[in-house]
C-alpha positions in Angstrom: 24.4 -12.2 78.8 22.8 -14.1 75.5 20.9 -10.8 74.9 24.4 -9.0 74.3 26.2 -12.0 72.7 23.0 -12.0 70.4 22.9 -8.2 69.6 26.7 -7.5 69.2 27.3 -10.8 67.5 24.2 -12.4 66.3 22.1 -9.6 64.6 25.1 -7.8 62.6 25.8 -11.3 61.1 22.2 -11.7 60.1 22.3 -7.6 58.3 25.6 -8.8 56.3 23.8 -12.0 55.4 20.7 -9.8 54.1 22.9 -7.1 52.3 24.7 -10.1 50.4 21.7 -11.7 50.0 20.1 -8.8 47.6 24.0 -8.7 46.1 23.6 -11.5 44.6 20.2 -11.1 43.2 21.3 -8.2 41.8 21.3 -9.5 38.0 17.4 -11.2 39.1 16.2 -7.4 39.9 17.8 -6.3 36.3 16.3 -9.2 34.7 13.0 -8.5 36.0 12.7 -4.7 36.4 15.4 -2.9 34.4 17.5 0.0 35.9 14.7 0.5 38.6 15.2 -3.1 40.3 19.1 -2.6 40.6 18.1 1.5 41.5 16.1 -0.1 44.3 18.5 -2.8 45.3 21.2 0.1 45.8 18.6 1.8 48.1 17.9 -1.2 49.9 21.8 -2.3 50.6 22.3 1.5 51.5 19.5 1.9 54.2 20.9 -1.6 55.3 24.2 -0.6 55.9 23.5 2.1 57.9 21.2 0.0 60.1 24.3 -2.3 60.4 26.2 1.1 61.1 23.2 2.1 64.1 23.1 -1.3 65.6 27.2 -1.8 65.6 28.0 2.0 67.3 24.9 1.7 69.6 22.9 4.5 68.1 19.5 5.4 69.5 16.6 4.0 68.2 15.2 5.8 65.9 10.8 6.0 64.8 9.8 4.2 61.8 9.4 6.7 59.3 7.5 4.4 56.9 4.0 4.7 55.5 2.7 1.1 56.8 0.1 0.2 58.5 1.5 -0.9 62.0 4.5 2.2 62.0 2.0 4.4 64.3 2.2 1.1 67.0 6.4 1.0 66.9 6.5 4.4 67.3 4.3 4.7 70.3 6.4 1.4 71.4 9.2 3.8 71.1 7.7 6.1 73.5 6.6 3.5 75.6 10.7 2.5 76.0 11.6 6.4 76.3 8.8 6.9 79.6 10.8 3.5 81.1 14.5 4.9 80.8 13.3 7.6 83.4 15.0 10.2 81.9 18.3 8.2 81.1 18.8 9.4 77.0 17.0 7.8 74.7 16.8 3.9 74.2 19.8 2.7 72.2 20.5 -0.8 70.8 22.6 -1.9 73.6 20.7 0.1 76.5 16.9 -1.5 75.8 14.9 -4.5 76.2 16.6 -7.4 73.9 13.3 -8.5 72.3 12.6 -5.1 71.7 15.7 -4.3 69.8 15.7 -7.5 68.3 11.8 -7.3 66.7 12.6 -3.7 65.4 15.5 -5.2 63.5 14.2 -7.0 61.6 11.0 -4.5 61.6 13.5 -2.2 60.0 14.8 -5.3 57.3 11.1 -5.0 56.4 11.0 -1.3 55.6 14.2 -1.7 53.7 12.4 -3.5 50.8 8.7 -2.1 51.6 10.3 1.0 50.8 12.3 0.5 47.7 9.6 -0.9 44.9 9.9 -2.9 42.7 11.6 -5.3 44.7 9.2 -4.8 47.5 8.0 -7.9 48.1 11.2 -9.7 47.7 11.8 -12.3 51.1 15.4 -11.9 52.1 15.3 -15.4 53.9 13.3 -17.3 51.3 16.7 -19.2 50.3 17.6 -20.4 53.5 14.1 -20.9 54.3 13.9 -23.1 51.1 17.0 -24.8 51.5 17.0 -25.8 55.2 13.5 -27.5 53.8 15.3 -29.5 51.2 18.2 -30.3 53.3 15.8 -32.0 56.0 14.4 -34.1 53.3 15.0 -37.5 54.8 13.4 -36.6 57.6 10.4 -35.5 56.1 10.5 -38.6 53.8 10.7 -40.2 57.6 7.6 -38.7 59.2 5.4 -38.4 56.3 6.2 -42.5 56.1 5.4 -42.7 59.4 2.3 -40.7 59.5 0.7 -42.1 56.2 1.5 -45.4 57.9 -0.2 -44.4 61.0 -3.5 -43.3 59.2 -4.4 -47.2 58.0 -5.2 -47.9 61.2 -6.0 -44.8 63.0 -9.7 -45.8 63.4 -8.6 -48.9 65.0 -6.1 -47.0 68.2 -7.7 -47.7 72.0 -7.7 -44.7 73.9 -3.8 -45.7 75.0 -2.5 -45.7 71.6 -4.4 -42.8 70.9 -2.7 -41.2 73.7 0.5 -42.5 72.6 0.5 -41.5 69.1 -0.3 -37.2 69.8 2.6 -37.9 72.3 4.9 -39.3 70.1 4.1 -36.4 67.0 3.9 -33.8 70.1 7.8 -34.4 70.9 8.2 -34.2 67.1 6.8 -30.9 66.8 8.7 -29.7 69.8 12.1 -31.1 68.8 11.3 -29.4 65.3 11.9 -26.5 67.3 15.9 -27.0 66.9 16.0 -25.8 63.2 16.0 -22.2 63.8 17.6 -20.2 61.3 17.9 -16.5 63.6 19.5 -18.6 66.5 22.3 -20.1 63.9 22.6 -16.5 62.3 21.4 -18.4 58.7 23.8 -21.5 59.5 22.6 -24.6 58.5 20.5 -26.0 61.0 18.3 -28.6 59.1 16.9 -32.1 60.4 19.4 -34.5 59.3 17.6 -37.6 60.6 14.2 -39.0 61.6 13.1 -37.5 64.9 11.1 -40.5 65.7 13.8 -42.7 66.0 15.5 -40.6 68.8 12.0 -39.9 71.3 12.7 -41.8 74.0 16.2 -40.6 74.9 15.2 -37.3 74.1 12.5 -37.5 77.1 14.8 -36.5 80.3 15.5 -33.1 78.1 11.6 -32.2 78.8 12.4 -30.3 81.8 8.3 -29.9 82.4 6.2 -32.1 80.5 2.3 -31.3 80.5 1.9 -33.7 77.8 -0.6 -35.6 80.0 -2.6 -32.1 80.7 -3.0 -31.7 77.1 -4.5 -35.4 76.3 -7.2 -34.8 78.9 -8.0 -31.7 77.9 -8.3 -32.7 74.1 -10.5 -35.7 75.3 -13.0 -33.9 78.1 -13.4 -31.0 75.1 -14.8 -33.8 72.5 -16.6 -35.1 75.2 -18.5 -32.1 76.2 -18.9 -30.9 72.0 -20.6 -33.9 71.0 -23.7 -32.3 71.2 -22.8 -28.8 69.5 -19.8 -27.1 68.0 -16.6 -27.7 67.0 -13.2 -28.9 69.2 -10.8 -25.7 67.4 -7.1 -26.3 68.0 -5.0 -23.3 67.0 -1.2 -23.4 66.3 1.4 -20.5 66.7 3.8 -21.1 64.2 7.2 -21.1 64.4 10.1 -22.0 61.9 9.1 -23.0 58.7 11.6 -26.1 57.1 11.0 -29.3 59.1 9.4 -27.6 61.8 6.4 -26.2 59.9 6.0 -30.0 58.6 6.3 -31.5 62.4 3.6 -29.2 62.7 1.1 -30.2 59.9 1.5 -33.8 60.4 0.5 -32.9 64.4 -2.9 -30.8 63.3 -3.4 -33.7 60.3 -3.2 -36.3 63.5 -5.8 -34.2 65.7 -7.9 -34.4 62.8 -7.8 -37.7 61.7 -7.4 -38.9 65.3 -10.9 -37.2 65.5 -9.5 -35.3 68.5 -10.0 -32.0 66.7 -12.5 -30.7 64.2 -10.4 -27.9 62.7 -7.5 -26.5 63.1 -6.2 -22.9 62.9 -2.5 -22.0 61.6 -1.3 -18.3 62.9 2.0 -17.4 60.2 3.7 -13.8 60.3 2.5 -11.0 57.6 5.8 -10.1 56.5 9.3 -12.1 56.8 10.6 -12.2 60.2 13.5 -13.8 62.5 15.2 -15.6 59.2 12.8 -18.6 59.3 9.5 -18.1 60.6 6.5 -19.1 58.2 5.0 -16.6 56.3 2.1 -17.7 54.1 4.0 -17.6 51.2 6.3 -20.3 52.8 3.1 -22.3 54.5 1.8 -22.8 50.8 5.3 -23.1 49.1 5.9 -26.2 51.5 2.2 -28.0 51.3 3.0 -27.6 47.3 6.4 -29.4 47.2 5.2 -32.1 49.6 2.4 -32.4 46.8 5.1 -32.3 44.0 7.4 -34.9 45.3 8.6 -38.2 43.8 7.8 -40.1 47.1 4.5 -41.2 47.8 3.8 -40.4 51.1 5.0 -37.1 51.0 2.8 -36.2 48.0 -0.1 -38.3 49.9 0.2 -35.7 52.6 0.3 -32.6 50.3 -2.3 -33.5 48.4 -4.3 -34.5 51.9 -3.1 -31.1 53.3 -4.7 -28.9 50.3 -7.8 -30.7 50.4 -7.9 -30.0 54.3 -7.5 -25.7 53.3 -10.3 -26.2 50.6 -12.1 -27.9 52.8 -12.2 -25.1 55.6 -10.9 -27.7 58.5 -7.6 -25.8 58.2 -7.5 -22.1 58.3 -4.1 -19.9 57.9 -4.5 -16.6 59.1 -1.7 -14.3 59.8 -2.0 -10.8 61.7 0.2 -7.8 62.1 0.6 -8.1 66.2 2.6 -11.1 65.4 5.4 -9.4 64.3 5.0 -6.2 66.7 7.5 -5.9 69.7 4.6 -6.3 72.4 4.4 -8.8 75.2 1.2 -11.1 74.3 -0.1 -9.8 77.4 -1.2 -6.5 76.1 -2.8 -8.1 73.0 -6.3 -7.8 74.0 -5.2 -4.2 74.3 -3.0 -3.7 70.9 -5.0 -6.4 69.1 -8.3 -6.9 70.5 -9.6 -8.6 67.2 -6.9 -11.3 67.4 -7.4 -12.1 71.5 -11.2 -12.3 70.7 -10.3 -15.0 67.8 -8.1 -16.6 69.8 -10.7 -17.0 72.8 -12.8 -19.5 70.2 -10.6 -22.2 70.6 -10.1 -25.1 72.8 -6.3 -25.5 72.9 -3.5 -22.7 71.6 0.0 -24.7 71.2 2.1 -21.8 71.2 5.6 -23.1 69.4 9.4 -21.9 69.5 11.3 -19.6 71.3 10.1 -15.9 70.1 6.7 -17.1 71.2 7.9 -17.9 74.8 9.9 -14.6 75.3 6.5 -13.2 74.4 4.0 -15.3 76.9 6.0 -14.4 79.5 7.1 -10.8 79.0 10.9 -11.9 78.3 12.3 -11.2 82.1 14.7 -12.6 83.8 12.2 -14.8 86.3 13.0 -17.2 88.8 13.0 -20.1 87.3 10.1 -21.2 89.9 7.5 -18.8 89.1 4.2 -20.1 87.7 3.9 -20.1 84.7 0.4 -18.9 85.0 1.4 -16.1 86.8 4.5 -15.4 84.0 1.7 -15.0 81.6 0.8 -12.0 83.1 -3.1 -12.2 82.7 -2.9 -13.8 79.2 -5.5 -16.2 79.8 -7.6 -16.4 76.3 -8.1 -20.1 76.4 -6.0 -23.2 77.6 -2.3 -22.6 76.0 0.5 -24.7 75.7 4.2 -23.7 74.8 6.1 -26.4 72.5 9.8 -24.7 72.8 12.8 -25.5 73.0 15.1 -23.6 75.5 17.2 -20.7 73.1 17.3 -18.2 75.0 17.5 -17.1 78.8 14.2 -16.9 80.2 12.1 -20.5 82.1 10.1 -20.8 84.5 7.6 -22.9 86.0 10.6 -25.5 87.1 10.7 -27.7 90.5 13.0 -26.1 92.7 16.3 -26.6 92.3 15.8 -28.0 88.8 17.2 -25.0 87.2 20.1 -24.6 89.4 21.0 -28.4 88.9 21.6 -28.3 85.1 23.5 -24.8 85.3 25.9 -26.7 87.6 27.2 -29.2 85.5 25.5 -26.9 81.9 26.3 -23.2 81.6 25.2 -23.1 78.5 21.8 -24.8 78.9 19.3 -22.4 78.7 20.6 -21.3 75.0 21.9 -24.5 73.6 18.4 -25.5 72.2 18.9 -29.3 73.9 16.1 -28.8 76.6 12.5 -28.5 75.7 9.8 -27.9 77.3 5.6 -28.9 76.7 4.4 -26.5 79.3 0.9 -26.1 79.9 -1.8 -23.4 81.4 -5.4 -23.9 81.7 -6.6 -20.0 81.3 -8.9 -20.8 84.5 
């Protein structure tokens, strides 16, 4: 399966990229912190290894034996997995759920560093997360162009164009999707080119397409909140690079589009899966957008700061994110965050990791619902932007599925299908 492909390939090759990574910032940490920084990057490459060592020779998985805060959660995660092998040993890297393994991975990267002060705080994937920014430049330049472009005469769209415009800088944000550093192991997997120019041949990879589900949603909500509140769009993050971007310009369009009042970024608390956002990286990219020699780029950085000062975006990251639970048992692990989560009008839920995690990760016919995939996580209308990296769909027409594995073996994994899947939380 891609599960075992990804743990006996995939996750080493990720560990040797971290352990060279903090190699060759030895001479940083000595610059910076003496004897203790190069001390603590010995510790760091040494706990690594033996991770590397755990993972490779199928050890079993072993509690957190870390002082922070969400440690007590993995470890009753742990016994969660132990009551599930009925009695069968204890659960090892290549004997457990993949998404379990997977999240405690890089769980365990974290402790590494959390561990080993001072070079605590140090990202292991900032670089690649930086450079697979800089490497999608033109594309940026591309869409910011676009968007600033967009905004002279936003107040003059019909309803159509309207329409046509979120569903244009929806496929955007999905097809960001592709530059996923964990799936490419820390490979280059920038945007070369400017999305735009590719949408319409890109549509028959949108193997469901709620697009249409999502406009009338967005347009009954500010309908029926003229009177009182606030229309609140939230956004999972995914990737940061060219995805994060795909993603600001879509919440800047919901705003200026009027379609939305404010809009409410969720970003992981500690580095996680080689690219996704962090805040660190959320503010790092709104400042270089700011900082750059082109002008709509700045225009959009400079629009994009105001937008945080102003309140109408919020970043807000939480510790659940990066814990190994389905999302159905977060009003149970994290009732604070379902309770949030319940205040707004639409969730767009982006990337893969997020998927696995709406519908429990299983291997599902790929005609279930995907209502009933979500297994009760209903806290307000949700929509997945993701495209296909791993093994697990549903919610397809019969036969769909069956039809593309014919002539595609690979096409669940490739990352050239997509999906903008919707649930209404009814």
């Amino acid at each position: 399966s891609f599960a075992y492909f990804t743990i006996k390939d995939r996750m080493p090759q990720i560990l040797t990229r971290v352990i060279d990574t903090l190699h060759r910032h030895k001479n940083e940490f000595f610059e910076e912190h003496g004897e203790k920084g190069v001390e603590a990057e010995k510790r760091a490459i040494s706990f690594l290894s033996k991770l590397r060592n755990e993972l490779q020779t199928d050890k079993p998985v072993t509690p957190l034996e870390d002082e922070l805060p969400d440690a007590a959660l993995w470890n009753q995660y742990l016994d969660y997995q132990r009551n599930l092998s009925n009695g069968n040993g204890e659960p090892s890297w290549f004997q457990s759920p993949w998404l379990y393994v997977e999240c405690y991975m890089y769980r365990r990267i974290h402790a590494a560093l959390a561990h080993n002060p001072p070079i605590d705080n140090f990202d292991v994937f900032k670089e690649g997360k930086a450079q697979n920014f800089f490497e999608s430049q033109e594309a940026v330049i591309a869409l910011c162009t676009y968007f600033q472009e967009l905004l002279k005469t936003i107040k003059d769209l019909d309803e159509k164009q309207l329409q046509e415009e979120l569903f244009k800088l929806l496929q955007v944000s999905l097809w960001g999707n592709k530059c996923d550093l964990s799936f490419s192991a820390g490979e280059d997997s920038s945007q070369k080119s400017s999305p735009l120019q590719s949408l319409e041949h890109m549509i028959p990879y949108i193997l469901v397409n709620d697009m249409e589900k999502i406009w009338s949603l967005m347009v009954n909500a500010k309908k029926r909140n003229t009177e009182k509140s606030n229309v609140r769009v939230d956004i999972i993050l995914d990737n940061a690079g060219f995805e994060l971007v795909s993603d600001l310009v879509l919440a800047d369009f919901l705003l200026s589009s009027k379609l939305a009042d404010e809009v409410h970024f969720h970003g992981k608390s500690i580095p996680w899966y080689v690219s996704d956002t962090t805040k660190h990286d959320f503010n790092w990219t709104i400042k270089q957008l700011q900082s750059a020699n082109h002008k709509w780029m700045s225009r959009c950085g400079i629009n994009w700061e105001g937008n945080l000062k102003k309140g109408v975006w919020v970043y807000h990251d939480h510790m659940f994110w990066t814990l190994p639970h389905d999302f159905s048992s977060m009003a149970e692990v994290a009732p604070d965050l379902y309770a949030d989560l319940q205040k707004s009008d639409l969730l767009l839920f982006k990337g893969d990791l997020n998927y696995r995690k709406l519908t429990g990760d299983r291997k599902w016919e790929y005609t279930v619902p995907f209502h009933q995939a979500l297994n009760k996580f209903h806290p307000a209308p949700l929509c997945s932007l993701r495209t296909l990296k791993s093994d697990t769909q549903v919610g397809l027409k019969p036969g769909q599925g069956e039809q593309i594995q014919a002539s595609e073996t690979e096409w669940m994994v490739s990352g050239k299908y997509g999906v903008v899947q919707f649930d209404a939380a009814l």
